[in-house]
PATI-886616 format. One record per atom (N, C-alpha, C): residue number from 1; atom name; z, y, x. Coordinates in steps of 0.02 Angstrom, whole numbers, plus 32768, in hexadecimal, padded with zeros to 4 digits. Example, Ala and Ser with C-alpha at 12.3 -4.5 7.8 and 13.67 -1.06 7.14 Angstrom:
# residues 2
+-----+------+------+------+------+
:  nr : atom :   c3 :   c2 :   c1 :
+-----+------+------+------+------+
:   1 :    N : 8186 : 7EE4 : 8294 :
:   1 :   CA : 8186 : 7F1F : 8267 :
:   1 :    C : 8186 : 7F5B : 8294 :
:   2 :    N : 8162 : 7F90 : 8282 :
:   2 :   CA : 8165 : 7FCB : 82AC :
:   2 :    C : 818A : 8002 : 8285 :
+-----+------+------+------+------+
# end
This chain:
# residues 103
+-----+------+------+------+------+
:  nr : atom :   c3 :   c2 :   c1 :
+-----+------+------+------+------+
:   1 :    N : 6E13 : D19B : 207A :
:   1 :   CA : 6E10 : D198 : 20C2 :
:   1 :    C : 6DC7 : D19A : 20D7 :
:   2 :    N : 6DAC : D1C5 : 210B :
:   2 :   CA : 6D6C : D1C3 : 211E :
:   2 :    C : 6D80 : D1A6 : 215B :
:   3 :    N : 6D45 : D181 : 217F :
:   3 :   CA : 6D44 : D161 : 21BB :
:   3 :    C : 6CFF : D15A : 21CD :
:   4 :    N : 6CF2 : D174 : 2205 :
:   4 :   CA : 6CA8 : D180 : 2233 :
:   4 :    C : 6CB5 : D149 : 2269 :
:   5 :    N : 6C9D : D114 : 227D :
:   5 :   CA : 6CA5 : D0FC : 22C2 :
:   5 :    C : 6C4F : D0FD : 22E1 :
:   6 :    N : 6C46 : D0FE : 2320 :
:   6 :   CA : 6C14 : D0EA : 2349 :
:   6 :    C : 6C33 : D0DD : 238C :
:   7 :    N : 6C1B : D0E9 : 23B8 :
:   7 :   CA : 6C2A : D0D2 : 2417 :
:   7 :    C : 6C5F : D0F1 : 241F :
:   8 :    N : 6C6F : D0DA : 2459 :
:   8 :   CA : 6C9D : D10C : 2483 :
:   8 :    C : 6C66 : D148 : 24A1 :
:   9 :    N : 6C81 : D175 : 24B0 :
:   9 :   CA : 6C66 : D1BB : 24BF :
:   9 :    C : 6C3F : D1B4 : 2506 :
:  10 :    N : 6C12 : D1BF : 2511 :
:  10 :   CA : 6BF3 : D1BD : 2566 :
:  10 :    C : 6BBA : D1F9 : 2574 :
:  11 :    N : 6BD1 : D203 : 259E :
:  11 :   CA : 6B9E : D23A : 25AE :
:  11 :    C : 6B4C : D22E : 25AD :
:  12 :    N : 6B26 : D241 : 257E :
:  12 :   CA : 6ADE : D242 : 257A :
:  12 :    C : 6ABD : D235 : 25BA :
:  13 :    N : 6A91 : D213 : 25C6 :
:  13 :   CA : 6A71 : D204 : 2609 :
:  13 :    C : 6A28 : D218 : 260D :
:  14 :    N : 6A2A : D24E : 2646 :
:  14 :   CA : 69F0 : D25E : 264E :
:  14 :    C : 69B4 : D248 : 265C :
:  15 :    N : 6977 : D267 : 262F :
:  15 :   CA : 694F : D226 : 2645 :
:  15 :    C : 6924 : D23F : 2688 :
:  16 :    N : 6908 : D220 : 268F :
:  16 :   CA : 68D2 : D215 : 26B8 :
:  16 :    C : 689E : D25E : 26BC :
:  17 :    N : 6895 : D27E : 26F0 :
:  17 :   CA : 686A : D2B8 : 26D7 :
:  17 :    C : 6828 : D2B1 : 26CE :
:  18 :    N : 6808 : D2D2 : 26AA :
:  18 :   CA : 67BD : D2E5 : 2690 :
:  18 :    C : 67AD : D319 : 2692 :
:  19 :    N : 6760 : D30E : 26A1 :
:  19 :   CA : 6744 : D362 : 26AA :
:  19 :    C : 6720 : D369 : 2664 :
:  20 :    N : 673B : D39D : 2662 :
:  20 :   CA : 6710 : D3CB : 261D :
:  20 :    C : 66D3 : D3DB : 2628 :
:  21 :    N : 66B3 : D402 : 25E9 :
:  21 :   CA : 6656 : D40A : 25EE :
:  21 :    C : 6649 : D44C : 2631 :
:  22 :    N : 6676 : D458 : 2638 :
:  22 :   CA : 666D : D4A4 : 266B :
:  22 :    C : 6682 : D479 : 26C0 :
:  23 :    N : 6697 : D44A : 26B6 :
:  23 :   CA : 66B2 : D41D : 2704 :
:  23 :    C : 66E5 : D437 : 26FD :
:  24 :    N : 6716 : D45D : 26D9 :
:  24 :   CA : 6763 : D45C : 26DD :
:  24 :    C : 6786 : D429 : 26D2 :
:  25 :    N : 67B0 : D419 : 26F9 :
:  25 :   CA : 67FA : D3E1 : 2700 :
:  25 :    C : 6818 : D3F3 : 26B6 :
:  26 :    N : 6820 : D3AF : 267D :
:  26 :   CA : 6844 : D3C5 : 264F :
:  26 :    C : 6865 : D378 : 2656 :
:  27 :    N : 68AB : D386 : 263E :
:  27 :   CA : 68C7 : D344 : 262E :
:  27 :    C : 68C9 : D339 : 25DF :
:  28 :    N : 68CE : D303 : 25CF :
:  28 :   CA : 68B5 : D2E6 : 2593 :
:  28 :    C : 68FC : D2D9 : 2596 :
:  29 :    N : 6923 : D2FE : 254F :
:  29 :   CA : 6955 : D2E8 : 253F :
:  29 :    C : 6979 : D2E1 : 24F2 :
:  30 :    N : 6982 : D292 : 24CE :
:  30 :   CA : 6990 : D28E : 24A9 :
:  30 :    C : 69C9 : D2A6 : 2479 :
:  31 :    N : 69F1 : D2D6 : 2447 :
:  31 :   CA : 6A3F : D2D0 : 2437 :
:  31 :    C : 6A54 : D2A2 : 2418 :
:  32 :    N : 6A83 : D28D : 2432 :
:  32 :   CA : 6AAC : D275 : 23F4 :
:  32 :    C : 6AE9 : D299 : 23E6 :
:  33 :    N : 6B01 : D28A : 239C :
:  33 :   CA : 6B2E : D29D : 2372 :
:  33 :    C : 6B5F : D276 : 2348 :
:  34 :    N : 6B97 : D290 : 2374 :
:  34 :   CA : 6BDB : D261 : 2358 :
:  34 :    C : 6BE6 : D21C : 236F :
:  35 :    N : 6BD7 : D222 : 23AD :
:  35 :   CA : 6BD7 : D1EE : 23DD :
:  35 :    C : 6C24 : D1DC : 23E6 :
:  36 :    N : 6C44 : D1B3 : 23CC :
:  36 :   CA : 6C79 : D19B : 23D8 :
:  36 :    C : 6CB5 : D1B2 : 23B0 :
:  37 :    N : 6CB0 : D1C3 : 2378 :
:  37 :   CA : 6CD6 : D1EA : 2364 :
:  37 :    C : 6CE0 : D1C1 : 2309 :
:  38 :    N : 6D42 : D1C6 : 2303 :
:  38 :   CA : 6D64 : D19C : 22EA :
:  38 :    C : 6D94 : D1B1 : 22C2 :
:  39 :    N : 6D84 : D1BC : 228C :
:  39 :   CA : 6DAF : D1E3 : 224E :
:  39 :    C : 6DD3 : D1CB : 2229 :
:  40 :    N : 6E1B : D1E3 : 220D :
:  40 :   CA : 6E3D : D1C1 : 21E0 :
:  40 :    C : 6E61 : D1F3 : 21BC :
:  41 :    N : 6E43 : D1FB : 2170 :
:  41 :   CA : 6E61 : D23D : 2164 :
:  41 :    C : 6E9B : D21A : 2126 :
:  42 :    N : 6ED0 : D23C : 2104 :
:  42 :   CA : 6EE6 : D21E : 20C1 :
:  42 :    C : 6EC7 : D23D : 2091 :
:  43 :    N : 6ECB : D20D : 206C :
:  43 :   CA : 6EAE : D204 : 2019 :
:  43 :    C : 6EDA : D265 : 1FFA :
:  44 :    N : 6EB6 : D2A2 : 1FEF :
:  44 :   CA : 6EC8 : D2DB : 1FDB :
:  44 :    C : 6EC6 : D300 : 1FEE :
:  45 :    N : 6ECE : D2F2 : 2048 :
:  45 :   CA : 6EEB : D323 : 206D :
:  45 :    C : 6EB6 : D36B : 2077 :
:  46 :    N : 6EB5 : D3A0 : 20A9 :
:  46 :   CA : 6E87 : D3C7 : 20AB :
:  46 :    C : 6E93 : D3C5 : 20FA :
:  47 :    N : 6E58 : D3C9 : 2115 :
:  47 :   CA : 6E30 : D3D3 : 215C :
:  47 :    C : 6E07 : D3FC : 215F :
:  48 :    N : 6E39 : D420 : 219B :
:  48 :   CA : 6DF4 : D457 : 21B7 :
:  48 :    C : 6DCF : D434 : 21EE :
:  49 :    N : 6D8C : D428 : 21D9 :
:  49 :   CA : 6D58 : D408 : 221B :
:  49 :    C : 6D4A : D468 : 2257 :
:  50 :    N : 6D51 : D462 : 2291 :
:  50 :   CA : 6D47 : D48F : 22AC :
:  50 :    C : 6D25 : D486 : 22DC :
:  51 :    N : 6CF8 : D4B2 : 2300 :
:  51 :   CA : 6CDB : D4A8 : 234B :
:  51 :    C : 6CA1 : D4DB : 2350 :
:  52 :    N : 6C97 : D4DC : 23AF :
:  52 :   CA : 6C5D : D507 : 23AA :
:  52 :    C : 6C14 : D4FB : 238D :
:  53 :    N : 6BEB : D51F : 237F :
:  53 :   CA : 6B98 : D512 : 2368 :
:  53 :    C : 6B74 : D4E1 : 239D :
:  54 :    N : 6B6F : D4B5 : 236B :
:  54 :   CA : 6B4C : D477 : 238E :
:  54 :    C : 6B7A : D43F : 2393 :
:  55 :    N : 6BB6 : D443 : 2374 :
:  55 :   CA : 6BE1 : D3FE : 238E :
:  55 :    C : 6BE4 : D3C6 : 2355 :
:  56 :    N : 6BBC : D3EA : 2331 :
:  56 :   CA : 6BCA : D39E : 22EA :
:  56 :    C : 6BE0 : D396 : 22C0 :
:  57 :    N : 6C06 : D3D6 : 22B1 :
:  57 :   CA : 6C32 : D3F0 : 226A :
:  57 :    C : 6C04 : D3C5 : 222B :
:  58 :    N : 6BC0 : D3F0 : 2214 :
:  58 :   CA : 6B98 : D3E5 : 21E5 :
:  58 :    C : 6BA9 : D397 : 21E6 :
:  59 :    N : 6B79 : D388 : 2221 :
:  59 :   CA : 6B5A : D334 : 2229 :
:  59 :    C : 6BBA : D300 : 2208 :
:  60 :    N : 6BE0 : D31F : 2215 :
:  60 :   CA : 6C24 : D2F5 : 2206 :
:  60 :    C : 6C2E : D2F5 : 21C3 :
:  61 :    N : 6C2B : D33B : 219F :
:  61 :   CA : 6C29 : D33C : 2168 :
:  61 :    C : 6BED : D31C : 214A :
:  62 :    N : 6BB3 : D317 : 214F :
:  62 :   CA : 6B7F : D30D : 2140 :
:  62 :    C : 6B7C : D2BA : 212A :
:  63 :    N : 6B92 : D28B : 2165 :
:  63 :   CA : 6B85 : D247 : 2173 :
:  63 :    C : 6BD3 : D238 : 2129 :
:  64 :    N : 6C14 : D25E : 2129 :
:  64 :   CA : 6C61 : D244 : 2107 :
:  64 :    C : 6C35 : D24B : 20BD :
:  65 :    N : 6C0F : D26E : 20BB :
:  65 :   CA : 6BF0 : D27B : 2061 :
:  65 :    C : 6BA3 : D256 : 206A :
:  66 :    N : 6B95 : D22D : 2085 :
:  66 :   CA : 6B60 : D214 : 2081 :
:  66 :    C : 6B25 : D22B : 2076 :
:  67 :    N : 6B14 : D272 : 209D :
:  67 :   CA : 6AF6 : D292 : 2089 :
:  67 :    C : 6AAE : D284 : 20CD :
:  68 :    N : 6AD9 : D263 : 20F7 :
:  68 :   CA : 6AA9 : D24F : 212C :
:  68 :    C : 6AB6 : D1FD : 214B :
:  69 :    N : 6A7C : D1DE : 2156 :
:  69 :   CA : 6A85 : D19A : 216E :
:  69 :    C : 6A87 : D195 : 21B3 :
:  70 :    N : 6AB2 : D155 : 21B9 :
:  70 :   CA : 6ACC : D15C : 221D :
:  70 :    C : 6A9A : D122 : 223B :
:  71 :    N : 6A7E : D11A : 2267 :
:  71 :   CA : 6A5A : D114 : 229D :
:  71 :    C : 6A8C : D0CE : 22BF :
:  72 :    N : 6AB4 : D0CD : 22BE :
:  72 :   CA : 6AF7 : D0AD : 22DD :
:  72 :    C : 6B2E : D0AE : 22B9 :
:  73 :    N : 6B6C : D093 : 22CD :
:  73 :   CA : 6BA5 : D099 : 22B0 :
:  73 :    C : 6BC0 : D08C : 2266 :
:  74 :    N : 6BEF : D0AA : 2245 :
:  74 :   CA : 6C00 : D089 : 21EF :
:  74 :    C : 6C29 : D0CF : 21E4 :
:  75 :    N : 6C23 : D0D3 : 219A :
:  75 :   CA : 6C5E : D10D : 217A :
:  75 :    C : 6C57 : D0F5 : 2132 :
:  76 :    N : 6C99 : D0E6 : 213F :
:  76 :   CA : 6CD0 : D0C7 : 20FC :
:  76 :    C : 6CF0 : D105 : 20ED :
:  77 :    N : 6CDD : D10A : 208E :
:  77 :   CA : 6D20 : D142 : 2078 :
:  77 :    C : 6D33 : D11A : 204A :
:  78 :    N : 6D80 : D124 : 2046 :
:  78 :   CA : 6DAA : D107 : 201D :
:  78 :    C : 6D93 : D0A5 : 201E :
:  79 :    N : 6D89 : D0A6 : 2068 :
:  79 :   CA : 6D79 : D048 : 2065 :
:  79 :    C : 6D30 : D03B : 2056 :
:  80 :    N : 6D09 : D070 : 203C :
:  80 :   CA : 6CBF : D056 : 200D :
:  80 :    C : 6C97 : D06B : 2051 :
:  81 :    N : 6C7C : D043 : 2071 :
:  81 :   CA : 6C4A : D066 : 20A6 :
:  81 :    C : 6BFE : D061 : 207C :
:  82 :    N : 6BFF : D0AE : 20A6 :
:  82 :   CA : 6BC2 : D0CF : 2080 :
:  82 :    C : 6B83 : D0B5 : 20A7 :
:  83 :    N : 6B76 : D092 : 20C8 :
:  83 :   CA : 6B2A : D088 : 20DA :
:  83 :    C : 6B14 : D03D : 20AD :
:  84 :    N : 6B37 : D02E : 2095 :
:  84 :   CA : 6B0C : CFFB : 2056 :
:  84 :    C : 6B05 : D00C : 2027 :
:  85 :    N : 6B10 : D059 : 2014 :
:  85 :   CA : 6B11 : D085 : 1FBA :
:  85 :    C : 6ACD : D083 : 1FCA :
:  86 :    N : 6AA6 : D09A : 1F85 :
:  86 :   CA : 6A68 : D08F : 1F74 :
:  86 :    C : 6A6C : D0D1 : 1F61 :
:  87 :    N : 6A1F : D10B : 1F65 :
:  87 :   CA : 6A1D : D158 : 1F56 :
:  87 :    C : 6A4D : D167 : 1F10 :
:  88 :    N : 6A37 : D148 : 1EFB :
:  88 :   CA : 6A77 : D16D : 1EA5 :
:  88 :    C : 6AB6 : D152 : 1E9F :
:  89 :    N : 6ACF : D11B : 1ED5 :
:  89 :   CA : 6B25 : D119 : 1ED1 :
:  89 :    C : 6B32 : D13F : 1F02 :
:  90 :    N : 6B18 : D166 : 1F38 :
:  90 :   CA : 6B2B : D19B : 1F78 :
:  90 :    C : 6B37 : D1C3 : 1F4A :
:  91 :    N : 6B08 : D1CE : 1F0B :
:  91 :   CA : 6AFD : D21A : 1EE5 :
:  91 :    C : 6B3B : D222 : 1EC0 :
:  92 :    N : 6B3A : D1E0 : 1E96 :
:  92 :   CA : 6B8F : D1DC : 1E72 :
:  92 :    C : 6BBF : D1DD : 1E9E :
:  93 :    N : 6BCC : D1CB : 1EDF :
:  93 :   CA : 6BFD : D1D6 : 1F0E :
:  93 :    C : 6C02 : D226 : 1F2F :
:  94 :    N : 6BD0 : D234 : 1F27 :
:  94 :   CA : 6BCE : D280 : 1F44 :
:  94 :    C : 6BFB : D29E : 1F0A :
:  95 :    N : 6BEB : D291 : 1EE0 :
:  95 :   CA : 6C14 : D2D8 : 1E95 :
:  95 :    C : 6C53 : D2CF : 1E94 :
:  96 :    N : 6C85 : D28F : 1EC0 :
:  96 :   CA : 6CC2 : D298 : 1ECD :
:  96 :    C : 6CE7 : D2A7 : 1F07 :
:  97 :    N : 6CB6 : D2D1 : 1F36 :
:  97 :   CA : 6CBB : D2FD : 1F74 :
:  97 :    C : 6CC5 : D34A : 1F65 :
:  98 :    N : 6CF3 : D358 : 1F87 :
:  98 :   CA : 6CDF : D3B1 : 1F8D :
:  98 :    C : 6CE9 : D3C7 : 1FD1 :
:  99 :    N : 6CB4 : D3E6 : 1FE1 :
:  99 :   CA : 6CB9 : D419 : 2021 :
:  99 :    C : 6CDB : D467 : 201B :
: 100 :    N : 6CE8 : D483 : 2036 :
: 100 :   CA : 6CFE : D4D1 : 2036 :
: 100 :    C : 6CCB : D4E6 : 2087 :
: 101 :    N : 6C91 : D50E : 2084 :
: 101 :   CA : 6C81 : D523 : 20CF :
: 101 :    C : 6C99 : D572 : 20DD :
: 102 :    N : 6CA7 : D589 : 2107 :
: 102 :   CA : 6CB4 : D5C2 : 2114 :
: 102 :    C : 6C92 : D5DD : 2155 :
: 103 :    N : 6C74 : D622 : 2147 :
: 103 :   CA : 6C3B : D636 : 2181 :
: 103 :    C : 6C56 : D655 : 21B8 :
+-----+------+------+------+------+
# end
């Protein structure tokens, strides 16, 4: 079972504007990724992750194989949450993952 939790979902808040080196109006705006979002897959199964460019495919896959650390939130596979593994038990946990990507 993979499981991602962080917030509930909210719309990014704009910040405050700033002028750039030329005096152009730029807004300063931070992303976030996988803001609220809550997975429960079974132990075998196969999932197609889908979406347009830019929605977080990678970053989902990325964070379920511990291949990236979260900022916020927890992801438990199979019960073991991965943000207390140490670099070489992520590494031994990675070799019992498989991805399939397709272009």
């Amino acid at each position: 079972m993979v499981r991602a939790r962080g917030r509930p979902w909210r719309r990014p808040r704009r910040r405050r504007q700033r002028r750039g080196p030329r005096g152009d109006d730029r807004t300063a705006h931070v992303p976030t990724a996988l803001d609220g979002v809550d997975l429960a897959l079974a132990t075998g199964s196969f999932t197609a992750v889908m979406g347009p460019s830019g929605s977080g495919r990678s970053t989902l896959l990325n964070c379920a194989a511990g291949l990236d650390r979260l900022t916020t939130g927890a992801v438990a596979v199979a019960g073991l949450p991965l943000a207390g593994l140490s670099d070489d038990q992520l590494t031994r946990f990675g070799q019992h993952l498989g991805f399939v990507v397709q272009a």
